[in-house]
C-alpha positions as CSV (number, residue, x, y, z in Angstrom):
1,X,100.2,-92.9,83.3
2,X,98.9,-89.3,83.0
3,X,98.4,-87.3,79.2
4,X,98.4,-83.6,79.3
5,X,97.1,-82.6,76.0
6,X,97.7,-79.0,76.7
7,X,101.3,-78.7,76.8
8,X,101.3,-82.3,75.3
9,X,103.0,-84.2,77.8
10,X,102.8,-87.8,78.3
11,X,103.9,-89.0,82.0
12,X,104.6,-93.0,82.1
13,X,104.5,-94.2,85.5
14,X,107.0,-96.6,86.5
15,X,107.5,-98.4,90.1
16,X,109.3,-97.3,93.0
17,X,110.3,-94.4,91.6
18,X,108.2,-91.4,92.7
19,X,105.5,-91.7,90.1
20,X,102.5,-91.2,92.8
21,X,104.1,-88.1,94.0
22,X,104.9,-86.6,90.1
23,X,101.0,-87.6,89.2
24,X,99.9,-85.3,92.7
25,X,102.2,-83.0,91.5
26,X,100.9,-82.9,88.1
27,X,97.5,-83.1,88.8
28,X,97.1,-79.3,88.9
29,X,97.4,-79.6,84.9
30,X,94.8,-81.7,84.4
31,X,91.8,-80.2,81.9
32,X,89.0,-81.8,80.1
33,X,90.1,-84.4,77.8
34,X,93.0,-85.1,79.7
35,X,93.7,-88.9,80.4
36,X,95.1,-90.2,84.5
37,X,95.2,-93.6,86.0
38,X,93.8,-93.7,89.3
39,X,96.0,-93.5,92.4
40,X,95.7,-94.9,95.6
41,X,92.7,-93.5,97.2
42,X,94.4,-91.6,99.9
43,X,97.0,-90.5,97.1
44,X,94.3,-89.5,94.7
45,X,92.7,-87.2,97.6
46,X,96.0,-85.3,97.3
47,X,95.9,-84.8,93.7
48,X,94.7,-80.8,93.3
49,X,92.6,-79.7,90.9
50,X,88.6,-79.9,90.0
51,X,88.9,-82.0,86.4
52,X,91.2,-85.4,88.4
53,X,88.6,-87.3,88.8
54,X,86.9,-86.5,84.6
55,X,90.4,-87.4,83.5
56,X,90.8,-90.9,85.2
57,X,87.1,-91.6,84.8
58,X,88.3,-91.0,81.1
59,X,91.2,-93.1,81.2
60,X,89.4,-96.0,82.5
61,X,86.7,-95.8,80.3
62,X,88.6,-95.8,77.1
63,X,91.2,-98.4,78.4
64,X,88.2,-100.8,79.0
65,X,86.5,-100.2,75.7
66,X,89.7,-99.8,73.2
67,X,91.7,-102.7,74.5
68,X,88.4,-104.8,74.8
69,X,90.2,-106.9,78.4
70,X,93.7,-106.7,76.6
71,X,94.6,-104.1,80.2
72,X,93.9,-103.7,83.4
73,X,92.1,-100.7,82.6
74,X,92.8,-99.8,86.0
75,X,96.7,-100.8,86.3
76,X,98.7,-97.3,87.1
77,X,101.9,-98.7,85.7
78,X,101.2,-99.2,81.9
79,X,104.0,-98.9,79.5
80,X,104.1,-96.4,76.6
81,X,103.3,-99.4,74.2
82,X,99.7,-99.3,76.1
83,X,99.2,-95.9,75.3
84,X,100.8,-96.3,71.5
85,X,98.4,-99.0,71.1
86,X,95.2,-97.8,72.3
87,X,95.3,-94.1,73.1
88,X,97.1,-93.1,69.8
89,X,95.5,-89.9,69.5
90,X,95.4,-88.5,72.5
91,X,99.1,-88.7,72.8
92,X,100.1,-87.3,69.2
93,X,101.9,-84.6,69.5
94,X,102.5,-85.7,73.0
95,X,106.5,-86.0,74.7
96,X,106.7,-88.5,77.2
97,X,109.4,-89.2,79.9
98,X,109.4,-91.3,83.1
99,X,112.0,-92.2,86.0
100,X,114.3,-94.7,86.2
101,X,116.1,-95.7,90.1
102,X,119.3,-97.5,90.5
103,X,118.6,-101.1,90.9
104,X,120.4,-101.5,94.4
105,X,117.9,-99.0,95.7
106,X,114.8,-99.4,94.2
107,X,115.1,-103.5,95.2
108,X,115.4,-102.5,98.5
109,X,112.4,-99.9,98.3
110,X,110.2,-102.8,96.8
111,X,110.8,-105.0,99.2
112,X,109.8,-102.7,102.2
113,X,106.5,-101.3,99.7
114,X,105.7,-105.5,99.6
115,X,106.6,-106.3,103.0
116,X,103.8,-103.2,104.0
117,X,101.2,-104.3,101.5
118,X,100.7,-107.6,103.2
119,X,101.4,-106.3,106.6
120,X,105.1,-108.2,107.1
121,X,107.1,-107.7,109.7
122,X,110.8,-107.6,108.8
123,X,113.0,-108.7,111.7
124,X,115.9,-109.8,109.9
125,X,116.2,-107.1,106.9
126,X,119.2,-109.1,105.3
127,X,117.7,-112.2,105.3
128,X,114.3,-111.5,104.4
129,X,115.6,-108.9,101.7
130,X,117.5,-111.8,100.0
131,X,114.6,-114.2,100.1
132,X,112.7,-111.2,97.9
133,X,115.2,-111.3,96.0
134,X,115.0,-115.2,94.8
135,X,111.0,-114.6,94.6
136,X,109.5,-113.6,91.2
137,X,108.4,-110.6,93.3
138,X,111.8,-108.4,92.4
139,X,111.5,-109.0,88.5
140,X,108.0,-107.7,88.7
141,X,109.7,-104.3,89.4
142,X,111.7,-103.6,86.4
143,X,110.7,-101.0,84.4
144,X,112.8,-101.6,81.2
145,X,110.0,-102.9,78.7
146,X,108.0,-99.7,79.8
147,X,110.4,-97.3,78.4
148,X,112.1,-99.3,75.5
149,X,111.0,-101.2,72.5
150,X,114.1,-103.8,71.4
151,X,116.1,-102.0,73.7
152,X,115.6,-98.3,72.5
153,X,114.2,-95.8,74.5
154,X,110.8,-94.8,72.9
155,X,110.4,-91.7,75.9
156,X,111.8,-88.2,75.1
157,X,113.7,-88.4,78.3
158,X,114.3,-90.7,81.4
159,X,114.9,-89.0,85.0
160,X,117.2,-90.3,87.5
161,X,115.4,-91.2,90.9
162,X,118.4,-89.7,93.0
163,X,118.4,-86.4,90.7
164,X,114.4,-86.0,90.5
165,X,114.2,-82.6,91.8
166,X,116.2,-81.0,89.7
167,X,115.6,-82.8,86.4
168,X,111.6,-82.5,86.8
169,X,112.1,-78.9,87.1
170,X,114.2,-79.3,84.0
171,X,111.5,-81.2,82.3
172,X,108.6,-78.8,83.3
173,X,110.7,-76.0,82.4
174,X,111.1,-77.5,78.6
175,X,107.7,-77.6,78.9
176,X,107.1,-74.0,79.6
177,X,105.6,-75.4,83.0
178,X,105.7,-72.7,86.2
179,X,104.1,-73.5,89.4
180,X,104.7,-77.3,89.6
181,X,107.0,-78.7,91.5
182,X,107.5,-81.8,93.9
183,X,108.2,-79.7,97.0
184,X,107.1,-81.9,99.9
185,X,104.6,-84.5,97.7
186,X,106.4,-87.4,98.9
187,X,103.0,-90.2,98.2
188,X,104.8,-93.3,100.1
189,X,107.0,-91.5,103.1
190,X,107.3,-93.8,105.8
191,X,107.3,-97.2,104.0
192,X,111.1,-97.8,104.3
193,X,113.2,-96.7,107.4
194,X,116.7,-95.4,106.6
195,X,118.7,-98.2,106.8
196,X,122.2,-98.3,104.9
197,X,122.0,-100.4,101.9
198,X,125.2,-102.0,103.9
199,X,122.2,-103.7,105.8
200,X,121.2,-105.6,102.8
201,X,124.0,-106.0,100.7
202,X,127.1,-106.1,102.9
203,X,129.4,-103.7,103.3
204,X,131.5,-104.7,100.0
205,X,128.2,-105.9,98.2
206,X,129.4,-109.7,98.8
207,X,126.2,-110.9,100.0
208,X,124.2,-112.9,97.6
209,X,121.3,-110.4,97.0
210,X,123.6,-107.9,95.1
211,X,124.4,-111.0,92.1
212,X,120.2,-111.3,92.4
213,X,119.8,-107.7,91.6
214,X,122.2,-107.2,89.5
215,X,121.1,-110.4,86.9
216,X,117.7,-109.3,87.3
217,X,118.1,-105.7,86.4
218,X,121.4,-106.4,84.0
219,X,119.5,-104.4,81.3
220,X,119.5,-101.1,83.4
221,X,122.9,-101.7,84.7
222,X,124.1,-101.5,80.9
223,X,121.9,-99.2,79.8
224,X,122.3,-96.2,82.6
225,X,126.0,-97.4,83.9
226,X,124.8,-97.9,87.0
227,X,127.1,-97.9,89.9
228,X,127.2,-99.3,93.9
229,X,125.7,-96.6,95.4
């Protein structure tokens, strides 16, 4: 999550769906008073800009003493309701948006981002990808309740992962933003090797690890009309 008081803009921060690489990108913006979760240290040594670390020393701060333990003061991946709650007034006036990745793709990018945490080595991607699938890992990864409240968006505007370039130039454009883009920021390159989702789901989607992603994301199938990619 990242607040930009000055031009009011309120980033939340959902998984697997560039948000390291928008908060580097946005870090530029940052001024005193302004609000950032911390990144990964080697991601937060790309973030530009002299007031990053005020801003998430700020953030943790007031997330520790406002929500008394509620959060993880620390968590980069709180929902606007967090910031509703307990940083109501240093998002008024503030519009927020986030980005939203179509299930088929971003289950496949979580699985390689787990597999790496916990060093993992995938040798059979079909097999081990379905196995993520029956974990409670995948559910862990949907964003819905971040962006909605009883199935509403509560965010001005919600990007689409395979349209990010364009659309965050939209959004910084509405914002009267020049000078920030995402360019080359890409925070996790590397993680997942460029494998055809064939490799995971068959090549007509028959396997059973499509009928896992699809139940557990149903709610942003319906929502975006998401499609096999």
């Amino acid at each position: 999550m990242l607040i930009c008081r000055d031009p009011g803009l309120l980033f939340v921060k959902t998984m697997k769906t560039a948000g390291s690489s928008i908060e580097i990108a946005l870090g530029a913006l940052l001024r005193e008073g302004d609000l950032a979760t911390p990144l990964d240290p080697s991601e937060e040594r790309q973030r530009p800009g002299k007031n990053v670390r005020r801003a998430v020393r700020s953030m943790v701060q007031t997330l520790r003493a406002r929500s008394d333990g509620a959060v993880r003061a620390r968590y980069p991946h709180h929902g606007y309701e967090v910031a509703a709650t307990y940083l109501a007034n240093e998002i008024e006036g503030c519009r927020a948006f986030c980005v939203e990745r179509n299930p088929y793709d971003k289950a496949v990018s979580a699985f390689h981002f787990v597999y790496d945490r916990h060093n993992r080595r995938i040798t059979d991607p079909g097999q081990q990808f379905e196995e993520f699938c029956k974990s409670a890992r995948l559910p862990s990864f949907s964003n819905f309740d971040m962006y909605t409240r009883d199935g509403e968006l509560v965010v001005e505007r919600v990007l689409q992962y395979d349209r990010l370039d364009r659309e965050f130039s939209d959004v910084m454009g509405s914002f009267g933003i020049t000078g920030v883009s995402l360019g080359d920021k890409k925070a996790k390159a590397g993680v997942r090797p460029k494998l055809d989702l064939s490799t995971y789901y068959g090549a007509d989607y028959e396997r059973p690890a499509a009928r896992l992603v699809e139940g557990t994301f149903a709610r942003e199938f319906a929502f975006f009309g998401y499609q096999r990619p």
